[in-house]
Phi, psi and omega in degrees: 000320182291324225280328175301339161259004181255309134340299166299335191297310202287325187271353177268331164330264190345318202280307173344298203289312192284328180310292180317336174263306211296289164358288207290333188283315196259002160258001150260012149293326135328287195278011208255303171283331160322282153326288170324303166309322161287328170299343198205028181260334128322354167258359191247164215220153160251141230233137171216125193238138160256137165213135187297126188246138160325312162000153130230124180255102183039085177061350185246126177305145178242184210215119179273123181256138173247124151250149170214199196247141153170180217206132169271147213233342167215152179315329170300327168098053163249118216242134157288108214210177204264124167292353179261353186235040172177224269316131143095021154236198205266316169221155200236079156267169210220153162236089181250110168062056159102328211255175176251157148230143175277152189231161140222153204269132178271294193188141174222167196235099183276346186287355195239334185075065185230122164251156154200143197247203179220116171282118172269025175194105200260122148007147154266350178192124175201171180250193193221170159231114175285124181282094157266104200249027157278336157327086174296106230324142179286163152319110176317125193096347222247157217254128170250149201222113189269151125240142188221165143224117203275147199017268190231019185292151166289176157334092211241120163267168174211166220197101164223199225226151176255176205216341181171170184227104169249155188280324186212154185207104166089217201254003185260099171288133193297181148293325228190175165266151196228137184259118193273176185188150192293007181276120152319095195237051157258184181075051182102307214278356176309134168099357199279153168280143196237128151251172179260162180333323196250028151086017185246133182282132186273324166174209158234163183259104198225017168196118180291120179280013192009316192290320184229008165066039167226225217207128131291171163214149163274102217285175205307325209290317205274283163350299186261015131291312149321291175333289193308293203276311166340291197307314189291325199252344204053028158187180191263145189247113181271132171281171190205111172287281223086071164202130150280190198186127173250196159268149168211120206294161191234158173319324149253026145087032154204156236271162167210136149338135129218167151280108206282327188194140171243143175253143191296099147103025169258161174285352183303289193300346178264337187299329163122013183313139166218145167297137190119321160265160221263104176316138171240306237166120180221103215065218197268010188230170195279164163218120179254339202227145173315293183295027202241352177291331194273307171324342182296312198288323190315298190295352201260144184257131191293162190090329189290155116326156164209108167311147130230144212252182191180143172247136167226122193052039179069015167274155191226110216211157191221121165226146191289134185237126164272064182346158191219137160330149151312122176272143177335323205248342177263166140253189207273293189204105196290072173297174158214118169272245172297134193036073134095007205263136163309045220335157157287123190288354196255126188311167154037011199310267219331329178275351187251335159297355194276335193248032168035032148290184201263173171304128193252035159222000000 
């Protein structure tokens, strides 16, 4: 009996230290997050948009109100907020720490679903959250730490896990890659900035998932590509090769780039570009896969140079391309995936009709 009560002694000893480290972890993991929320709760903001409705009510015309979420991102007061929550409506304000501010629209993107405004009268005190974008994509698993503001609540974090970097979802293909995550943002929280454990922003939130109760986001390097040209342009100038591109199965039994058309008097076609070769690489990022071209262009500046590398007849060969804005009427890039099917042009629809924005292409 003693040694059975001696034996217990000893394994609850032994258990002691490790129970006192978990303890000790998750309460600095509390406080940790904790931080993160004070440090950057001053910049968010809650977004309220009017848009004029077909409605009418005993002669007076009504008024649809959209809230949403965004955050300031320079001293100049210029706030990042969901093209679904500013693009097309009559008026626009932010509510910070109680107060209203009038805004005004700087520029919107409707394919990333991104705007930016201007507070025309600024806070006596707010914080900014800085896009860096040498920031690199997070760890699949990795802990995602949100501030929103969900229905009529002030500035609320909240805490998931980010789950993947997807190209696509279904037949829709993105612009660019979007980081999915367990974080919720309807009911208000659309537009919120996503962070990582250690306070560094990861992206925005600019499409809601229903369906598994999470979030796409854009990561920061796309983002502060958007930025720059709203502020500078007041719209996004999308560059344009003029070309398509399938999968085409190879001697080893895996897909290879080609070009399905170079269109006549594009720049693809004048740089010396033929239907047939085989895509390597456009700029600085690889193409391993049909989805990976258009992210590829996204990053690329209209006006610009460009490489792009292609292999033709087992040569490996790099031409210079000048890109041209996108013309109106075209799209940027028609991948075509399995048996012969055609991506859907509008980015992110199935996840963003879910969260009953407007079309962001």
């Amino acid at each position: 009996m003693f040694f059975r009560w001696f034996w217990i002694f000893l394994a609850s000893c032994a258990a002691t230290p490790v129970f006192a480290l978990e303890a000790a972890s998750t309460l600095a993991l509390q406080q940790r997050m904790i931080a993160v929320f004070e440090q950057n709760k001053g910049a968010v903001v809650r977004v309220k948009a009017a848009y004029p409705s077909p409605e009418v009510v005993d002669g007076n015309a009504t008024v649809t109100l959209r809230v949403g979420t965004g955050f300031f991102i320079s001293r100049e007061g210029h706030v990042l907020v969901s093209a679904s929550r500013a693009a097309g409506a009559s008026r626009v304000w932010i509510e910070h720490e109680g107060k209203v501010y009038a805004t005004e629209s700087i520029g919107h993107d409707r394919l990333t679903n991104i705007s930016v405004l201007r507070v025309l009268s600024l806070p006596e005190e707010f914080s900014i959250i800085n896009l860096d974008a040498s920031v690199g994509h997070p760890q699949i698993g990795s802990i995602a730490f949100s501030i929103s503001c969900p229905l009529d609540f002030e500035p609320s974090p909240a805490m998931g896990l980010f789950t993947g970097i997807d190209k696509k979802l279904a037949r829709q293909v993105f612009p660019t890659e979007y980081i999915r995550t367990t974080i919720s943002v309807d009911a208000g929280q659309g537009g919120c900035p996503i962070l990582d454990i250690n306070g560094r922003f990861i992206g925005m939130s600019v499409a809601s998932i229903p369906d598994i109760g999470g979030s796409y986001c854009l990561p920061v390097d796309a983002l502060t590509r958007v930025r720059d040209d709203l502020i500078f342009s007041g719209k996004v100038i999308h560059s344009w090769l003029g070309f398509e591109v399938k999968a085409q199965l190879n001697d080893l039994d895996s897909d290879d780039v080609v070009l399905s058309k170079v269109h006549e008097g594009s720049p693809a076609a004048e740089a010396g570009l033929l239907e047939g070769d085989r895509l390597l690489a456009i700029g600085s990022r690889e193409i391993d896969d049909v989805t990976d071209v258009r992210g590829a262009i996204f990053f690329t500046r209209a006006n610009q140079f460009t490489t792009v590398k292609l292999e033709r007849a087992g040569e490996i060969m790099e031409l210079s391309v000048k890109t041209l804005p996108r013309p109106d009427d075209l799209a940027e890039i028609k991948p075509e995936l399995e048996s012969g099917e055609k991506a859907d042009e509008s980015p992110a629809a199935a996840a963003e009709a879910a969260a009953q924005s407007e079309p962001t292409e």
